[in-house]
C-alpha positions as CSV (number, residue, x, y, z in Angstrom):
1,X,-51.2,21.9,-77.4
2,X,-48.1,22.8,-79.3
3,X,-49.4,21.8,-82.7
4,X,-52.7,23.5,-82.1
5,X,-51.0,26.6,-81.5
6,X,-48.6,26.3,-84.7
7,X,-51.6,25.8,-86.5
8,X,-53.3,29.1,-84.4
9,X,-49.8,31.2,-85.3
10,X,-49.6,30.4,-89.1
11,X,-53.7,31.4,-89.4
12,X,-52.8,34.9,-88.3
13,X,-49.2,35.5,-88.8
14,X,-48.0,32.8,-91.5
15,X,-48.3,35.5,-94.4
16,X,-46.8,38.1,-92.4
17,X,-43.7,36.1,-91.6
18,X,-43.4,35.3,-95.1
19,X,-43.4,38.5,-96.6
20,X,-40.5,39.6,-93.9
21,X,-38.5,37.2,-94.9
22,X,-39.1,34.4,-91.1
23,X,-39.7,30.8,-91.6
24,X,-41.0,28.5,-89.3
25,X,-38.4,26.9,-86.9
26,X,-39.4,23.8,-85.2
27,X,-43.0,24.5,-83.8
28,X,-43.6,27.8,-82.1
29,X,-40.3,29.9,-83.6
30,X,-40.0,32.0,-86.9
31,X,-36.2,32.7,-87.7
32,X,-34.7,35.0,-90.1
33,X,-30.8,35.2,-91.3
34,X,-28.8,38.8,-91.6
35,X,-25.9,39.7,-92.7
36,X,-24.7,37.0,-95.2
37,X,-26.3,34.3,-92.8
38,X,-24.5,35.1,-89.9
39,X,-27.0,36.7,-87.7
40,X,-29.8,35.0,-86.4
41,X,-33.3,36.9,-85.5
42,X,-36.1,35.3,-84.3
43,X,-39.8,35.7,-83.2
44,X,-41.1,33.2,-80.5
45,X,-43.7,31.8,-78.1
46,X,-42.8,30.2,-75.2
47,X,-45.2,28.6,-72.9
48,X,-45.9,29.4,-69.7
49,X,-44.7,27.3,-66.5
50,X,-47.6,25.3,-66.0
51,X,-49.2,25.8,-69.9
52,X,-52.5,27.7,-71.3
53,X,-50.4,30.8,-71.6
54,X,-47.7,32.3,-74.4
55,X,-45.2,35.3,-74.2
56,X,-44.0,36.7,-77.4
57,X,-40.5,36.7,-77.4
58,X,-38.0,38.4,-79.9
59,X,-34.2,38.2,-79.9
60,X,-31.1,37.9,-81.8
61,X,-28.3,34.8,-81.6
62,X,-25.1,35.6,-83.7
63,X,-24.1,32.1,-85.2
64,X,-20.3,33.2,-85.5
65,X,-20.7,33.0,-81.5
66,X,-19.6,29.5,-79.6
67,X,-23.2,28.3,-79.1
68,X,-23.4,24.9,-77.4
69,X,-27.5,24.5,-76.5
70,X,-30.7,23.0,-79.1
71,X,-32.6,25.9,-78.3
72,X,-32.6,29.8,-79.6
73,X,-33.9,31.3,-77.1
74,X,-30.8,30.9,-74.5
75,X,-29.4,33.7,-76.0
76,X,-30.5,37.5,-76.5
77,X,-33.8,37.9,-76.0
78,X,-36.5,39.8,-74.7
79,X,-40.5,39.8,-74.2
80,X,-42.9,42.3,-75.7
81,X,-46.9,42.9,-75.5
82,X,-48.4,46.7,-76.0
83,X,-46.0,48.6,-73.4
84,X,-44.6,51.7,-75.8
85,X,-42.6,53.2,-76.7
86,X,-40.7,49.8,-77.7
87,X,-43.3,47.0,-76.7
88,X,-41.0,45.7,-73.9
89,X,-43.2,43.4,-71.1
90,X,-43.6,40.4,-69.9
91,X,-47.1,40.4,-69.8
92,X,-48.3,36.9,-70.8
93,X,-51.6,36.0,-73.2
94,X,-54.0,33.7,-71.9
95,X,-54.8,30.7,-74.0
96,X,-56.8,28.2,-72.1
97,X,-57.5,24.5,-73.4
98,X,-60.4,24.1,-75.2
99,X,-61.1,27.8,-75.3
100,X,-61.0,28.5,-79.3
101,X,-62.8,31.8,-78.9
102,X,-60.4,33.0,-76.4
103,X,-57.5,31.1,-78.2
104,X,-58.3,33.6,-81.1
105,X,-58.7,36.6,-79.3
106,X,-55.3,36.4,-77.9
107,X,-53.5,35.3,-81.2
108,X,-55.2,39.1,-82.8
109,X,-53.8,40.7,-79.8
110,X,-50.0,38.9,-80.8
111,X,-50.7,39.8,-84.1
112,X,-51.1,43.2,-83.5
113,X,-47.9,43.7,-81.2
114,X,-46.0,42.0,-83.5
115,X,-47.0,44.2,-86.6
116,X,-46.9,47.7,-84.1
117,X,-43.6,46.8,-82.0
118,X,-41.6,43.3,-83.0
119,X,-41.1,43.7,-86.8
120,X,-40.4,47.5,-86.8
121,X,-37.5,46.6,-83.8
122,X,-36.0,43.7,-85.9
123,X,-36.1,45.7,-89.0
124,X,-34.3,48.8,-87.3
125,X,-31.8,46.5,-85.2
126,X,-30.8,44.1,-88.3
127,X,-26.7,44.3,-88.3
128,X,-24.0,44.0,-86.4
129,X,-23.0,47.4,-86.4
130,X,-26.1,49.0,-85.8
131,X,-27.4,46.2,-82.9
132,X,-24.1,47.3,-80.8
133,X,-24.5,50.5,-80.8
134,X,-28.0,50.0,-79.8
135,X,-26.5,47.7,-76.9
136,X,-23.7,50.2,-76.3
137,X,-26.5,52.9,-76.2
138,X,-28.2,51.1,-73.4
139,X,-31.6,52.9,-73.6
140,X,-34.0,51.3,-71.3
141,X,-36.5,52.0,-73.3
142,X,-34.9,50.2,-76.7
143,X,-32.8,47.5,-74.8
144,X,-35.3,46.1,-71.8
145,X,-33.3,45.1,-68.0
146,X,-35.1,41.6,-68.6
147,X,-33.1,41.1,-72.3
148,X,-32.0,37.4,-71.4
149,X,-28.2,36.6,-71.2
150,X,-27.4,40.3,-71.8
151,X,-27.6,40.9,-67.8
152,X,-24.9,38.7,-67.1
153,X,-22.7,38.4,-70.0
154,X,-23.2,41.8,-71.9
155,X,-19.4,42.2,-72.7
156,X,-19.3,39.0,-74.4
157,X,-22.2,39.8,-76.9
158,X,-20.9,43.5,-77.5
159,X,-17.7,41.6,-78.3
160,X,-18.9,38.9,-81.2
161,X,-21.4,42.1,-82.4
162,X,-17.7,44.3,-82.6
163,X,-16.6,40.8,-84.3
164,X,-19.1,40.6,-86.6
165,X,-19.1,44.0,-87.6
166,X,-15.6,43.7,-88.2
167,X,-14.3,46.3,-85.5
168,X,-11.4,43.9,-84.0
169,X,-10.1,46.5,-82.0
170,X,-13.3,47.0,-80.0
171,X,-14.0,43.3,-80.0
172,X,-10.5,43.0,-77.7
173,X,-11.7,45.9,-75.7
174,X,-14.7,43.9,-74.8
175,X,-13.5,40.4,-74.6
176,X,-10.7,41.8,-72.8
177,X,-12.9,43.5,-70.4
178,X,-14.9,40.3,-69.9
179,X,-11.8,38.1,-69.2
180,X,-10.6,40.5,-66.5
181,X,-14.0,39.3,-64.7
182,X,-12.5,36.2,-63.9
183,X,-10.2,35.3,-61.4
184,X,-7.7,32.0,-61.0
185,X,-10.1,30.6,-59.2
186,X,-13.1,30.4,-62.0
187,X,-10.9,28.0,-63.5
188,X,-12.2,25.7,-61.2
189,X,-15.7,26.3,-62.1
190,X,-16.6,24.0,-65.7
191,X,-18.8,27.1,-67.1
192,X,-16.1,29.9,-66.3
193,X,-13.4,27.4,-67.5
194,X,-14.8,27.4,-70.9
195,X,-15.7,31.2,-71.2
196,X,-12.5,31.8,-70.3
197,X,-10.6,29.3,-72.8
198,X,-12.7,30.8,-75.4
199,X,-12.0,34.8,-74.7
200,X,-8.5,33.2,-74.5
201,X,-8.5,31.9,-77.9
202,X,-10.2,34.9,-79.8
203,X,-7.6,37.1,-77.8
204,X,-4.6,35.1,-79.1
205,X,-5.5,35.7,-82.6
206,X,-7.5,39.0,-82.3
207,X,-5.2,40.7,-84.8
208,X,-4.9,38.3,-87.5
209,X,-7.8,39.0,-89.6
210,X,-7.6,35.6,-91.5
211,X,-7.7,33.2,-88.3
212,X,-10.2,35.5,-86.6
213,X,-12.8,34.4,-89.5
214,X,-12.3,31.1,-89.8
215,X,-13.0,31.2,-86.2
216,X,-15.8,32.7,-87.2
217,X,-17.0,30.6,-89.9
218,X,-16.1,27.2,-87.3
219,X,-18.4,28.7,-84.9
220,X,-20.7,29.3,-87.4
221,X,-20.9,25.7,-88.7
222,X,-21.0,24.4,-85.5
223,X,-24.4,26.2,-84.6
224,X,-26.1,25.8,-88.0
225,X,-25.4,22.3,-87.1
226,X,-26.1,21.7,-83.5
227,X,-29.5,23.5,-84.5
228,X,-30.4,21.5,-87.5
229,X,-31.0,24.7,-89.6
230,X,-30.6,23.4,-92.8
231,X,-33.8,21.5,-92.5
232,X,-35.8,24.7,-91.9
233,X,-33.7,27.9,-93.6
234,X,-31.7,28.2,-96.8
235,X,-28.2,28.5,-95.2
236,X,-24.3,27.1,-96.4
């Protein structure tokens, strides 16, 4: 089912991705790199639970961010269909086995979201600087309640988008602001232990410049690695 649909998406969209600059990551995924290859955007199509359906997901994953999982999608993300003024919904397409007809129908319907809503978001939203103050802005309408990982650990994204945009005193304001979330007894908890020993780490080095990007860059290399991007993007 996967490789009928990658062969579904690059009928409609393949040229479209191309000229903006996405390549195909793995199957169902077109990523794009910003700002000298250190922010990743990216255009996908999970399945639904039980199959024959596809959302249309877009999002964002910084690579200079500690970034432990094979997948993209656990980080910033958000799904769109024809809801203005931004496109945000969760609204699935149908694409039942067997069904070409339908199968095609649907995939003109992604293609047309995509070219109306996705594109022009990604294209507006394409650094650090202006993708925090987007966040920072917190319009419902621009940055949806269902943006995935944003709910729960918002600080710690505004804080590698301050990072990456270089703005190292309002990265310490954030991460700051995120480590007071935690109390002696998180330690105790293995995911809070290591959120907390990473704040802990950017904090002690915060106002050294030099050590704060070759943080950075570690982090960086880390997640073009555990992600394999080399085989599918042009990236050092």
């Amino acid at each position: 089912m996967a490789q009928a649909f990658n062969n579904i998406i690059k009928k409609h969209i393949g040229n479209i991705m191309d000229e903006e600059g996405f390549v195909l990551y793995k199957t169902v995924d077109f990523i794009r790199l910003k700002e000298d290859g250190r922010l990743l955007q990216y255009i996908g199509f999970p399945s639904g639970k039980y199959g024959g359906s596809r959302n249309l997901e877009i999002g964002y994953l910084p690579l200079i961010m500690v970034h432990k999982r094979e997948d993209i999608a656990s980080e910033v993300s958000g799904e769109m269909n024809n809801k203005p003024p931004c496109g945000w919904s969760s609204i699935r397409w149908d694409f039942p086995k067997k069904d070409a007809e339908y199968a095609e129908k649907s995939m003109l319907s992604i293609k047309k979201v995509i070219q109306e809503y996705s594109l022009p978001y990604l294209n507006k939203y394409c650094t650090f600087t202006n993708t925090l103050k987007m966040f920072e802005e917190n319009n419902p309408d621009i940055v949806p309640p269902n943006y995935r990982m944003l709910r729960v650990r918002k600080l710690r994204y505004k804080g590698y988008f301050a990072l990456g945009a270089k703005d190292y005193i309002k990265a310490e304001t954030y991460f700051k602001e995120y480590y007071s979330v935690f109390s002696p007894e998180n330690k105790s908890n293995p995911t809070s232990k290591l959120i907390m020993a990473e704040l802990e780490e950017i904090l002690n080095i915060i106002h050294n410049p030099v050590d704060i990007e070759e943080l950075m860059e570690k982090n960086r290399q880390n997640t073009i690695k555990i992600l394999n991007l080399k085989k599918y993007i042009d990236v050092d």
